[in-house]
Backbone as JSON Lines, residues from 0, in Angstrom:
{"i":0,"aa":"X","n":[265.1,92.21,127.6],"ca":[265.07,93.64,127.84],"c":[263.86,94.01,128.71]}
{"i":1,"aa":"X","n":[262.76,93.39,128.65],"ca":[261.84,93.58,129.15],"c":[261.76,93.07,130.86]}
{"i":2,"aa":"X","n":[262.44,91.9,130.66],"ca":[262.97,92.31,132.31],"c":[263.74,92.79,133.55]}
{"i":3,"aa":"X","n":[264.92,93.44,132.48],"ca":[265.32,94.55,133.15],"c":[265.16,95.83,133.06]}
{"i":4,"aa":"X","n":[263.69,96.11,132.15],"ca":[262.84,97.26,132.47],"c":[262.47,96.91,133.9]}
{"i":5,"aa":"X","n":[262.02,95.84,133.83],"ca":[260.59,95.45,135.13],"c":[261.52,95.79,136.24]}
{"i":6,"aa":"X","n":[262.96,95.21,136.55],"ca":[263.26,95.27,137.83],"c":[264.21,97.16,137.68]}
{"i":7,"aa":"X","n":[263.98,97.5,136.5],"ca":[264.49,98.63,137.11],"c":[263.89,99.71,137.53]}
{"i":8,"aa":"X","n":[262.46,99.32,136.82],"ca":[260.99,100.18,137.13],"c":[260.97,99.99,138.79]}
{"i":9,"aa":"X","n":[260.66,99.21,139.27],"ca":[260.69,98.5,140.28],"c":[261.85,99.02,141.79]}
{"i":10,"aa":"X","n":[263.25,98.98,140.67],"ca":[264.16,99.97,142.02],"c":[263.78,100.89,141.84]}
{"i":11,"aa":"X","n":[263.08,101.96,140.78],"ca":[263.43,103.27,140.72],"c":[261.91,103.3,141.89]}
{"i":12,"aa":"X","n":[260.96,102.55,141.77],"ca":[260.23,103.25,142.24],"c":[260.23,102.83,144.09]}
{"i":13,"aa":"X","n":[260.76,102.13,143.95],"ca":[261.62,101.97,145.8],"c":[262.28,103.37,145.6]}
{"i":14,"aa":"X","n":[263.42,103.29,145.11],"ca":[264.32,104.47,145.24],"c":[263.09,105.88,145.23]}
{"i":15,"aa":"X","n":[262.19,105.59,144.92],"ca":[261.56,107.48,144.7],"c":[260.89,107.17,146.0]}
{"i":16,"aa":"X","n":[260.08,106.49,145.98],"ca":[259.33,105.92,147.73],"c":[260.58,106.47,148.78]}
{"i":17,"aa":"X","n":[261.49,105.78,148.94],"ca":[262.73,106.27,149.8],"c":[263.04,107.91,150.03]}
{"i":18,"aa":"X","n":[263.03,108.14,148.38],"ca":[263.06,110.03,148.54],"c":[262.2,110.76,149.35]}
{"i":19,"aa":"X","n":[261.14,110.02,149.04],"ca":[260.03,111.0,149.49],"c":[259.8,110.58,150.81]}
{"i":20,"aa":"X","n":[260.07,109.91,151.46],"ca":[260.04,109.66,152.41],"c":[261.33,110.24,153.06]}
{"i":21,"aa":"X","n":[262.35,110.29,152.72],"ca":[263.27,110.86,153.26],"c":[263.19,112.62,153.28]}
{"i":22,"aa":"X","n":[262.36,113.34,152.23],"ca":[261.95,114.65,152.07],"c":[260.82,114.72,153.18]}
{"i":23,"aa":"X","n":[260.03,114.01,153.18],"ca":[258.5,114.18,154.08],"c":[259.14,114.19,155.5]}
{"i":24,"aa":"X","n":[260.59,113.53,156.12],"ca":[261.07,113.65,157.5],"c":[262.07,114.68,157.65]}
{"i":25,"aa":"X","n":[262.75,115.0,156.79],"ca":[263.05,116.39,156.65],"c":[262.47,117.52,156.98]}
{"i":26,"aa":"X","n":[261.19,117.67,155.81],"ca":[260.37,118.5,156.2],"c":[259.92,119.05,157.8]}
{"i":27,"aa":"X","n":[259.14,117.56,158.38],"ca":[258.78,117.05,159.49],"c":[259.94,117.98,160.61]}
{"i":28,"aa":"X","n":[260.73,117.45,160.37],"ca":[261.9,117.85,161.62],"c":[262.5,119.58,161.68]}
{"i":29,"aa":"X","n":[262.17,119.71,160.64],"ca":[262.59,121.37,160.23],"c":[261.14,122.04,161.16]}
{"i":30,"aa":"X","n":[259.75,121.46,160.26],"ca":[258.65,122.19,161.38],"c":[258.77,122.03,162.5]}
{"i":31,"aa":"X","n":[259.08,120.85,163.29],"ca":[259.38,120.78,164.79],"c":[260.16,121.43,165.02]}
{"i":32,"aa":"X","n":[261.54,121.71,164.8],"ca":[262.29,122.06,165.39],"c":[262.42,123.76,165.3]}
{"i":33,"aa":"X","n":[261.4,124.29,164.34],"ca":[261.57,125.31,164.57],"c":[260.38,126.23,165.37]}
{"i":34,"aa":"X","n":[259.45,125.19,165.41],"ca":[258.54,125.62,166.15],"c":[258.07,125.01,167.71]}
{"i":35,"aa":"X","n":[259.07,123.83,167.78],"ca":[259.18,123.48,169.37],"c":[260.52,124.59,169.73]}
{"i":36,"aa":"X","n":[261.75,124.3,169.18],"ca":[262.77,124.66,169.6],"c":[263.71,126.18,169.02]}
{"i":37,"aa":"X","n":[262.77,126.43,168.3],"ca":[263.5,128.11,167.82],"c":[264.6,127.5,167.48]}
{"i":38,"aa":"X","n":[264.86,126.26,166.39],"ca":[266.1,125.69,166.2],"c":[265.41,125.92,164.46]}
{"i":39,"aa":"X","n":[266.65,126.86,163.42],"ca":[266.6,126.66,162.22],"c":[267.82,126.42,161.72]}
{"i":40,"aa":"X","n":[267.77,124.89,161.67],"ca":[269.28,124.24,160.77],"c":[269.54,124.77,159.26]}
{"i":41,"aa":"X","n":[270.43,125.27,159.1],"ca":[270.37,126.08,157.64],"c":[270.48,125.15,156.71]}
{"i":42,"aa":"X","n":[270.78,123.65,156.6],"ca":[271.36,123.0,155.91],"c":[269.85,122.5,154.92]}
{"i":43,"aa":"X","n":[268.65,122.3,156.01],"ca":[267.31,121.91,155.78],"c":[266.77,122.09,154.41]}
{"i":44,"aa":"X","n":[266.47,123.79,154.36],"ca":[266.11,124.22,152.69],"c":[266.63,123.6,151.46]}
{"i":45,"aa":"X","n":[267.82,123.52,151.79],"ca":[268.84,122.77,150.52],"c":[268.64,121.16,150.34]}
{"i":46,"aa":"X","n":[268.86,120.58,151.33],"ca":[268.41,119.39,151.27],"c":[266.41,118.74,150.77]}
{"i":47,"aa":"X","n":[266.21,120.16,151.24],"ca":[264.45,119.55,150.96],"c":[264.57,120.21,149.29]}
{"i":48,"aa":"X","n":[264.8,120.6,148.82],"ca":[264.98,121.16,147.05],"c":[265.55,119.61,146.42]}
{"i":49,"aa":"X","n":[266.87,119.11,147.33],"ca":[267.13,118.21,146.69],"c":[267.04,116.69,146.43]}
{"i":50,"aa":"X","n":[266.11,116.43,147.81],"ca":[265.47,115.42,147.54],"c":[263.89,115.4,146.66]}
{"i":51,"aa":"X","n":[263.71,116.9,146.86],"ca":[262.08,117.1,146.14],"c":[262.51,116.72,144.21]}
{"i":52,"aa":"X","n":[263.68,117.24,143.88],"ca":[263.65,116.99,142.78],"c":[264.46,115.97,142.0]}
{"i":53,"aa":"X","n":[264.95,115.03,143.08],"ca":[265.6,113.51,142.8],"c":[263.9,112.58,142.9]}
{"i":54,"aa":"X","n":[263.37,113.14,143.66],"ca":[261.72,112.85,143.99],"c":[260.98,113.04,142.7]}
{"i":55,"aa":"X","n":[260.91,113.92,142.42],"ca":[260.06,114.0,141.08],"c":[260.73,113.8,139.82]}
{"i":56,"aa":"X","n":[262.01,114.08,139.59],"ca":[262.66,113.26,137.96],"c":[262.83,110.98,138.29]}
{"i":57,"aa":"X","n":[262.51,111.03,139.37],"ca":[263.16,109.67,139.53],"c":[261.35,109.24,139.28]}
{"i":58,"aa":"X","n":[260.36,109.65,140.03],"ca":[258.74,109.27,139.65],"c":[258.47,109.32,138.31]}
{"i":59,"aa":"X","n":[259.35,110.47,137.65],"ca":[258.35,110.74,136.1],"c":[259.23,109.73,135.04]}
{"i":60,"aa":"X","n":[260.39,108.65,135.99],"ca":[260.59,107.78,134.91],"c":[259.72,106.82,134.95]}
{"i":61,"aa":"X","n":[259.27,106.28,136.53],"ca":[258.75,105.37,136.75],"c":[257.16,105.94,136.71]}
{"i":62,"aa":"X","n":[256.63,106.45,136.35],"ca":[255.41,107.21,135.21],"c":[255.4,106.53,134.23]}
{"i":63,"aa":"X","n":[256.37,107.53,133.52],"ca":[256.4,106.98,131.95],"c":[256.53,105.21,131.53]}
{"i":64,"aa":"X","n":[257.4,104.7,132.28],"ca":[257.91,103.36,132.44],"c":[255.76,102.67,132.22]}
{"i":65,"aa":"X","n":[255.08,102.88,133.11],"ca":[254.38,102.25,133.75],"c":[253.07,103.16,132.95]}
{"i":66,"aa":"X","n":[253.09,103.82,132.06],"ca":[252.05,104.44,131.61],"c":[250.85,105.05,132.37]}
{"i":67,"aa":"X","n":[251.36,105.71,133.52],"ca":[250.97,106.29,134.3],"c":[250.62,107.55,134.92]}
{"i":68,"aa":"X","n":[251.3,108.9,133.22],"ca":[251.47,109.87,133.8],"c":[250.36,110.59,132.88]}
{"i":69,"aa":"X","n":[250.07,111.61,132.73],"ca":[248.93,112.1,132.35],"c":[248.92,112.37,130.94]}
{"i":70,"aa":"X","n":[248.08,111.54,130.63],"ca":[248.14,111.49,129.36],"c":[246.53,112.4,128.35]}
{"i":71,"aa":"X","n":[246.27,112.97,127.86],"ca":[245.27,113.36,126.88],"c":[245.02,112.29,125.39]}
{"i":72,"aa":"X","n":[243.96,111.39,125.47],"ca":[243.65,110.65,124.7],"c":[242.82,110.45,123.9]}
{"i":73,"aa":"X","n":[241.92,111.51,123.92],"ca":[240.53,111.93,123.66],"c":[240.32,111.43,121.66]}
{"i":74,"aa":"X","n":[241.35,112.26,121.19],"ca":[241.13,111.94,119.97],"c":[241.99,111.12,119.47]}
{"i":75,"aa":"X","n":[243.04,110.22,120.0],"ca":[243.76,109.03,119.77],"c":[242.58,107.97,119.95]}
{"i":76,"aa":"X","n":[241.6,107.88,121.18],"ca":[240.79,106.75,121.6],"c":[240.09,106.8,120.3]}
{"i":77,"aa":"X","n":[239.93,107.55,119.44],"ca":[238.72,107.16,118.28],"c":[239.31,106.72,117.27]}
{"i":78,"aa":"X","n":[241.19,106.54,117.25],"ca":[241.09,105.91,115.73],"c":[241.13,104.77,116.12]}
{"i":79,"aa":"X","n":[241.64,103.32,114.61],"ca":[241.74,102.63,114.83],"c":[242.55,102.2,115.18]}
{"i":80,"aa":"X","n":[242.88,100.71,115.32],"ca":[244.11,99.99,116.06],"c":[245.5,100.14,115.49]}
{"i":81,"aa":"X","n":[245.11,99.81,113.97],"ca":[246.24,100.34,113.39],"c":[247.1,102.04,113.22]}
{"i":82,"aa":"X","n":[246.24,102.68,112.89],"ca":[246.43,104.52,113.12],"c":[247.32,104.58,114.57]}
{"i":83,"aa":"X","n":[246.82,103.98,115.87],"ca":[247.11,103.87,116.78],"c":[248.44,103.95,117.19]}
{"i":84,"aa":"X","n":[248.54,102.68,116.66],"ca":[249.7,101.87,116.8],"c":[251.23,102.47,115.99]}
{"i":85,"aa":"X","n":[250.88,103.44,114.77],"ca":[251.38,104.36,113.95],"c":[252.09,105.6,114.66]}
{"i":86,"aa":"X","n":[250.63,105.96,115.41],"ca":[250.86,107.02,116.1],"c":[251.5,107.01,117.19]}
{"i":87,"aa":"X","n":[251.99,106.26,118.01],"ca":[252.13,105.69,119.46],"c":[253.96,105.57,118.75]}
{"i":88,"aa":"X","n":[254.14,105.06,117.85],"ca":[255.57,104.62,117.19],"c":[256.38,106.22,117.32]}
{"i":89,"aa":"X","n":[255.24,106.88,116.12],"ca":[255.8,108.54,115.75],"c":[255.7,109.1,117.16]}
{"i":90,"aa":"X","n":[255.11,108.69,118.33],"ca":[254.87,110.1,119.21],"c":[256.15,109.72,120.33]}
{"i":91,"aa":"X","n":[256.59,108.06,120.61],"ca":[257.72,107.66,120.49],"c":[259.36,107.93,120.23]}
{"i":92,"aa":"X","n":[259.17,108.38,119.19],"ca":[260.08,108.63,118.51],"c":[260.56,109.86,118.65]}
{"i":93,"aa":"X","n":[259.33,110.85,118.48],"ca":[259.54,112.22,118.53],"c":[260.21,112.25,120.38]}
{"i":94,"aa":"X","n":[259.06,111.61,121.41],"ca":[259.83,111.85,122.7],"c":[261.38,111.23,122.96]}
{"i":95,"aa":"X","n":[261.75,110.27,122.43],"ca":[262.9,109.92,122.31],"c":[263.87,110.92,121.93]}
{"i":96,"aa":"X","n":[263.82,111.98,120.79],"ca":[264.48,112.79,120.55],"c":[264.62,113.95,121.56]}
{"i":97,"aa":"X","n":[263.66,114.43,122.07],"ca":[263.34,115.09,122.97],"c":[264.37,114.59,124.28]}
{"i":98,"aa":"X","n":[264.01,113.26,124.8],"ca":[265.07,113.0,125.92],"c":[266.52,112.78,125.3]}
{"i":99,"aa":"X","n":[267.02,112.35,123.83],"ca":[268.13,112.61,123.6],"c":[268.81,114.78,123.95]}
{"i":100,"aa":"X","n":[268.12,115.11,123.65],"ca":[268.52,116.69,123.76],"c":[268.43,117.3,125.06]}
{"i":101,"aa":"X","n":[267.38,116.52,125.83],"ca":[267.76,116.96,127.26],"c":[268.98,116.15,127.68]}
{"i":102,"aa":"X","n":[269.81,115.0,127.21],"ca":[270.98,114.16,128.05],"c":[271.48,115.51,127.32]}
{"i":103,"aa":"X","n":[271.95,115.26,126.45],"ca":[273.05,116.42,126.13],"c":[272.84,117.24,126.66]}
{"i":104,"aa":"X","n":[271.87,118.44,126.54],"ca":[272.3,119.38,127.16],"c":[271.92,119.5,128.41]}
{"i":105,"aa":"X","n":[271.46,119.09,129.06],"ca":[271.02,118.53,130.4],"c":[272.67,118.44,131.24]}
{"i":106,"aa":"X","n":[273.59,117.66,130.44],"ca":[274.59,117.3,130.89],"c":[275.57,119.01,131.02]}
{"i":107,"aa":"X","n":[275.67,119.52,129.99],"ca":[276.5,120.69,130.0],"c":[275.69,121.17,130.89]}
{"i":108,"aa":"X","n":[274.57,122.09,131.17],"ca":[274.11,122.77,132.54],"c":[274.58,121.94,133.41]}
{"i":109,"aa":"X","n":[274.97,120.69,134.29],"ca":[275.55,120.41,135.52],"c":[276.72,120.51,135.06]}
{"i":110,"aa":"X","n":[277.38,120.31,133.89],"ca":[278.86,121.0,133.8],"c":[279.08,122.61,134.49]}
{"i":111,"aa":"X","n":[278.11,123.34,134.17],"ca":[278.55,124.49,134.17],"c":[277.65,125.18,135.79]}
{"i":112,"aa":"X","n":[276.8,124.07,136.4],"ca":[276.76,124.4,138.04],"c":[277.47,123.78,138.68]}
{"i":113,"aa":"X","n":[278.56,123.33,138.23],"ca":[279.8,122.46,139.28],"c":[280.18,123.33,140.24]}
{"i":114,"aa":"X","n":[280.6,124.42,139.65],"ca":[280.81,125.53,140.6],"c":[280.62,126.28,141.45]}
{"i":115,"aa":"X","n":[278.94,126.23,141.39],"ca":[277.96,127.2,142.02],"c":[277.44,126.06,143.11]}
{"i":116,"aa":"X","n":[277.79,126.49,144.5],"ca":[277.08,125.55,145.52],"c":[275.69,125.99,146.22]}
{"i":117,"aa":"X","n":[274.91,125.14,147.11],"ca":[273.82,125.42,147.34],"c":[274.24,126.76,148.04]}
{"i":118,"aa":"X","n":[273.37,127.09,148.88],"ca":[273.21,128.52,149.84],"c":[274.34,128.13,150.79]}
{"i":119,"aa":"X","n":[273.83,126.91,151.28],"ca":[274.44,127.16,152.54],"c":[275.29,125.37,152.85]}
{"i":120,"aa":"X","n":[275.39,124.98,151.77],"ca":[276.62,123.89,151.48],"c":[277.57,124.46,150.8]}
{"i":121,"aa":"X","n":[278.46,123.07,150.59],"ca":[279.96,123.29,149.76],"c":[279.42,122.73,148.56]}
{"i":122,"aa":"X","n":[278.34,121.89,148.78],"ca":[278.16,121.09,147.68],"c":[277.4,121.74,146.59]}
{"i":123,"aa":"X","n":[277.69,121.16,145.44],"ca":[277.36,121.96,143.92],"c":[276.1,121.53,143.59]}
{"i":124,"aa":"X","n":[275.45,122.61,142.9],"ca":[274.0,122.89,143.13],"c":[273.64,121.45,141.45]}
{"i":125,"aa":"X","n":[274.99,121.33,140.88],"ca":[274.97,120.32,139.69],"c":[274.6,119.11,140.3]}
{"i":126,"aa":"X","n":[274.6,118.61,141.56],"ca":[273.8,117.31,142.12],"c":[272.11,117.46,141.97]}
{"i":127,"aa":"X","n":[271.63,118.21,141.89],"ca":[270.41,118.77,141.5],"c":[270.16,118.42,140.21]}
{"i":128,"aa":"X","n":[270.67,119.44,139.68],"ca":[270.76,119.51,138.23],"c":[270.79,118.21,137.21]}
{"i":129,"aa":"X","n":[271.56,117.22,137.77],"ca":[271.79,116.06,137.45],"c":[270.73,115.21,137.79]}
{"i":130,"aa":"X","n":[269.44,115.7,137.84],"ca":[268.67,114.64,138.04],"c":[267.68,114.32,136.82]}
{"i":131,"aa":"X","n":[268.14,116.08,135.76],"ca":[267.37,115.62,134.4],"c":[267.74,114.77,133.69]}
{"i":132,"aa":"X","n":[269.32,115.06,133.51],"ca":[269.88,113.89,131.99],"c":[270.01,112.79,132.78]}
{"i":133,"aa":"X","n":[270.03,112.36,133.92],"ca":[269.67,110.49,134.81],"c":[268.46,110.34,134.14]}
{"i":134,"aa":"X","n":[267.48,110.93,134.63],"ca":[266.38,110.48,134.73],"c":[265.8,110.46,132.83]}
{"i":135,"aa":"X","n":[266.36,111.57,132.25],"ca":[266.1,111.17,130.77],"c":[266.88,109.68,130.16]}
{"i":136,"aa":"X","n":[268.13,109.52,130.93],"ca":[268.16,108.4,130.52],"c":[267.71,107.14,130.86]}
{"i":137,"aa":"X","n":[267.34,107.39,132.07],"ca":[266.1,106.03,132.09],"c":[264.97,106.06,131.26]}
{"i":138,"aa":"X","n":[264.13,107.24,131.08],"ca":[263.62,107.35,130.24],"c":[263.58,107.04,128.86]}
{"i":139,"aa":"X","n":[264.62,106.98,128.27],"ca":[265.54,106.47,126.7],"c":[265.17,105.1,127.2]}
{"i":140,"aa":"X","n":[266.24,105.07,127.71],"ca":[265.7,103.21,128.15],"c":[264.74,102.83,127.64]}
{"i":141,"aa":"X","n":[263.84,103.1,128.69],"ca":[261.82,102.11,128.88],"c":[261.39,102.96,127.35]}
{"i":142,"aa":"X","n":[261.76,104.25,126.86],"ca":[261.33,104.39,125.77],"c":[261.71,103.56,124.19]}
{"i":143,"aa":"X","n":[262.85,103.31,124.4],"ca":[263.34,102.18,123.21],"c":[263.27,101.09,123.38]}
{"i":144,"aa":"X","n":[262.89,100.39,124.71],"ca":[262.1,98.96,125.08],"c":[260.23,99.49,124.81]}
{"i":145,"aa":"X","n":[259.91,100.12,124.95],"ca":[258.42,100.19,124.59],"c":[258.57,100.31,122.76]}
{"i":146,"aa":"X","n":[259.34,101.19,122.21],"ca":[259.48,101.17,120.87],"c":[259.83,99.76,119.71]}
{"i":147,"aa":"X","n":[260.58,99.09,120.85],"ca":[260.81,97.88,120.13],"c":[259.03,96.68,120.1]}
{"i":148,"aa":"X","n":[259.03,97.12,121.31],"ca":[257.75,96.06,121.5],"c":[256.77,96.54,120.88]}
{"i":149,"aa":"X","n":[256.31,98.0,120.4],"ca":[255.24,98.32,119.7],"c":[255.86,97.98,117.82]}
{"i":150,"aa":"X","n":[257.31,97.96,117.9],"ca":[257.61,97.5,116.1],"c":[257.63,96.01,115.91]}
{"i":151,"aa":"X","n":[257.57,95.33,117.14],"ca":[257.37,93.97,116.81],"c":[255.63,93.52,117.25]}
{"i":152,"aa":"X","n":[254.92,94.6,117.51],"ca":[253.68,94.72,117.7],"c":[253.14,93.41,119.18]}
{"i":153,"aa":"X","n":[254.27,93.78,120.09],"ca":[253.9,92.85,121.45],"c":[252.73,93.73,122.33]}
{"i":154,"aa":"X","n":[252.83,95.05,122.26],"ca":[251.66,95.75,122.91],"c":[251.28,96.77,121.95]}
{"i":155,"aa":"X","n":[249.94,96.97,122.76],"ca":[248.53,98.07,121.64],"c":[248.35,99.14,123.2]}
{"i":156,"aa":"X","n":[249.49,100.17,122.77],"ca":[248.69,101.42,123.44],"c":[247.3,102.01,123.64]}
């Protein structure tokens, strides 16, 4: 399990590199073109929303994955190893539930923007939308592979 965390940590964070790079030339070409060429492609706005936020739910798995995202530790760093290790299980657990309730209902909100398209596409604003309950479920993932390895005590948060 642990190594198809690694290689999926690994695409996701190609795949978010790719986004953002594909948002940052977007961007890029919208300022040129509207300020060399009095050219404003309407399609631009929509597309930069939707790579910005395939961009940031696809990073905050590969965050979490990689223990990387901002964490407050101040009064965890003073107990001991064991308390720790307690706590890290329960705080676990509790976020696990948390990304179970965003898949669900995560999922009904892009049910119910199927309909509603961007401004100025055909396409449904639920491709968006769909980037919480994905990305919570990668999240589930690396969270019940970190949960297993802290109950068989392979790592000390």
């Amino acid at each position: 399990m642990n190594r198809v965390a690694d290689i999926l940590d690994t695409t996701l964070a190609l795949i978010a590199g790719l986004l953002f790079g594909a948002l940052f030339l977007v961007t890029v070409l919208n300022i040129v073109l509207r300020n060399l060429g009095g050219i404003a492609w309407l399609w631009i706005p929509g597309m930069t929303k939707l790579l910005f936020i395939w961009t940031v739910f696809t990073g905050a798995a590969v965050l979490y994955q990689r223990h990387d995202h901002l964490v407050m530790d101040f009064f965890v760093s003073k107990l001991e190893s064991s308390k720790k290790r307690v706590l890290d299980i329960v705080s676990n657990v509790v976020f696990l539930v948390f990304l179970i309730v965003l898949i669900v209902y995560g999922f009904m909100v892009v049910e119910g923007r199927m309909g509603i398209p961007f401004e100025t596409w055909r396409l449904p604003t639920a491709y968006a939308y769909l980037a919480a309950p994905v990305s919570a479920m990668l999240m589930t993932f690396f969270c019940v592979n970190k949960l297993l390895r802290l109950v068989k005590g392979e790592i000390n948060e």
